[in-house]
N, C-alpha and C positions, 0 to 999 in steps of 0.2 A: 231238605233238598230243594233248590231252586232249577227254575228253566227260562231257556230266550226262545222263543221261537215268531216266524213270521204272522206280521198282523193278518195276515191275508190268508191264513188257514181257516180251513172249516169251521165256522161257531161251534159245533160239537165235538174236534177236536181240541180246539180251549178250551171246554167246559169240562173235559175229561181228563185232559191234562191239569187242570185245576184241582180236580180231585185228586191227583196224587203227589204232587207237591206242595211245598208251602209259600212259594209266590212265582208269578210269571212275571216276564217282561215283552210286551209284543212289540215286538222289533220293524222300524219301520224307519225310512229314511226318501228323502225327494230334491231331485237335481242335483243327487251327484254322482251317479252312476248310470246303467242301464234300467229300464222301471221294471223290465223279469225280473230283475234280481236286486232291484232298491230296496226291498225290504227282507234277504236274507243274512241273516246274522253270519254263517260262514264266508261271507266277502270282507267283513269289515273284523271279525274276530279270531284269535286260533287259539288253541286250546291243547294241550296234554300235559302229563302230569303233572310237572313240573310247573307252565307257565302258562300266565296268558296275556296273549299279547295283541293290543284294540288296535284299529289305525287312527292317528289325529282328530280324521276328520269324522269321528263317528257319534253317531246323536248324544247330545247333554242325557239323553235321557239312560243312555247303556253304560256313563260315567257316575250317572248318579246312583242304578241299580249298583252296582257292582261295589260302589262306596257303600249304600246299605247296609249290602250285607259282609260290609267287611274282608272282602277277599282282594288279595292283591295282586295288581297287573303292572302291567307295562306299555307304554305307547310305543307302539312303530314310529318308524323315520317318515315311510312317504305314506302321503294322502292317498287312499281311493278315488278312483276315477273311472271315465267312459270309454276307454278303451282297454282291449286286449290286456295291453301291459300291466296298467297300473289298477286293473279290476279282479286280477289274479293274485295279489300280491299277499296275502293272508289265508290263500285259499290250499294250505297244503296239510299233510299228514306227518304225523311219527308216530313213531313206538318207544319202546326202552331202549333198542339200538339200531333204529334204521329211520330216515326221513325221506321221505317222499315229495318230490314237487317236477316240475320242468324247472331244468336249469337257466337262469337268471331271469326269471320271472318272482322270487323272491323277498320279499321286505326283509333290508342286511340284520335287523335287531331280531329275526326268526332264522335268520341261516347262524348267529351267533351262537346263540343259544343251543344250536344243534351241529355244531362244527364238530364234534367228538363222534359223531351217529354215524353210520352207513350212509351216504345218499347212493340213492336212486334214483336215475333220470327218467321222469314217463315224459310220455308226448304227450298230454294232455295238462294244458296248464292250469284248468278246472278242478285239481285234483281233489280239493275235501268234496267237492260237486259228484265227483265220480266214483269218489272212492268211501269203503267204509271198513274201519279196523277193527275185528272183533277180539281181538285179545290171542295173545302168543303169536302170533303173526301169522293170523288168519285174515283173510281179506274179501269183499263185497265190491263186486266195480258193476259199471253199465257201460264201463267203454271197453273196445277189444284191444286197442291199441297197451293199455294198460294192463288187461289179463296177460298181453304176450309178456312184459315185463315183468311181470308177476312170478307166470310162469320159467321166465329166464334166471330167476334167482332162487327157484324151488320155492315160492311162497303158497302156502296154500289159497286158493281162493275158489269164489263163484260169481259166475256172471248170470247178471242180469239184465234183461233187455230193458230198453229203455222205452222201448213202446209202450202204449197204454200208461205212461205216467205224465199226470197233469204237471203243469208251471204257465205262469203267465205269459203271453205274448208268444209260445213258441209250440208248436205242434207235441213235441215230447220233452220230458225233463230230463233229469238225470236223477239217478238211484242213491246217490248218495244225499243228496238234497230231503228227502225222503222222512230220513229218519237220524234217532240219536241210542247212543250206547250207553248205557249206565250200570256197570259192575257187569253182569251176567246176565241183563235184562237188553232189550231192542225192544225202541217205541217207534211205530209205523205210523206216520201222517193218511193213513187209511188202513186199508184191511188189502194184505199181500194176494190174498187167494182169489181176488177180482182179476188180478194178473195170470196171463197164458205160463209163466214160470214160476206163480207161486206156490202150487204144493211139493215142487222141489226145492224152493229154495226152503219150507217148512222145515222137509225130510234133513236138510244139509244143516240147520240152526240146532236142531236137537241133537244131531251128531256129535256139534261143538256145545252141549248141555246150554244152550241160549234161549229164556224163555221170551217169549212173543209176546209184544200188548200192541195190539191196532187199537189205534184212538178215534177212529170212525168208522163206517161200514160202504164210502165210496172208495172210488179208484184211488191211487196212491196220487199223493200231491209234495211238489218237490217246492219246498219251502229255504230250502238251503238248510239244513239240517235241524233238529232239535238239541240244546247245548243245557247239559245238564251239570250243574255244580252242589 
């Protein structure tokens, strides 16, 4: 098992995450986006089972990982960039039959791919930022606008406040940013229980039999997700 995660996580979140896989990549990028979020890997990458798909313009260095270790992707059509539109553009979710994004904020080579699924519209164009899929179509948000949606299509989910979670340059992060799902497991860019809502959100992960690894013992840090292949 490999991992991408941001250069800019806790040194002892690398160091732990290094202990459980077999190579990292620290994802880090400058001058082509917003610097919050220069160096998380869910702006520039998306991921589900089936595929994964980079944007152009993203470091030699996540083209050369990824050729390492011999898994194969796909490039997007448009580049990443400093605004709104084109900073959202790789930032969405699916499942096995529903996808997730705000409408036409999309890269067309990720709406292809998933033209057969369910979409669902949120208002949040942040969505992998916001959002987290635990499998069978159970859901993790820290925005409300997206629980309503959530709850409009009978999805199950949980929210989570986005208070108390670090991210560079801005007062709070987002919960999806946080963390990465690997089979039945959830790795935490800290330790949940620092948070006013995490020993429910504990109670609500064993429900869904998900076991828990915090990778530190600070407050949660939204790195734009941990991407595990």
């Amino acid at each position: 098992m490999i991992a991408i995660i941001d250069n800019r996580s806790p040194k002892i979140a690398i160091e732990n995450l290094a202990k459980i896989v077999d190579d990292i990549l620290l994802f880090k990028t400058k001058n082509i986006t917003f610097e919050s979020i220069s160096s998380h890997p869910d702006i520039f990458l998306y991921q589900d089972n089936e595929n994964i798909i980079i944007a152009p313009n993203s470091p030699t260095q996540l083209f050369d990982f990824l050729n390492k270790h011999k898994l194969n992707f796909k490039t997007g059509k448009k580049p990443v960039g400093s605004n709104l539109n084109n900073s959202v553009l790789y930032n969405c979710i699916s499942t096995k039959d529903l996808f997730l994004h705000k409408k036409n904020y999309t890269d067309e080579s990720i709406i292809k791919e998933n033209s057969h699924k369910k979409f669902i519209n949120l208002p949040q164009a942040y969505t992998a930022c916001s959002l987290v899929h635990l499998g069978k179509n159970v859901f993790l948000t820290s925005d409300k606008g997206i629980e309503k949606e959530l709850q409009k299509n009978n999805l199950k989910n949980f929210y989570f406040s986005p208070q108390q979670i670090k991210i560079i340059e801005h007062k709070n992060g987002f919960f999806g940013g946080t963390c990465g799902v690997q089979n039945n497991k959830i790795f935490f860019n800290g330790n949940i229980l620092k948070h006013n809502d995490g020993k429910e959100l504990v109670t609500f992960l064993n429900q869904q039999e998900i076991e828990i690894v915090c990778l530190h013992n600070d407050f949660l840090y939204d790195g734009g997700r941990i991407f595990f292949f």
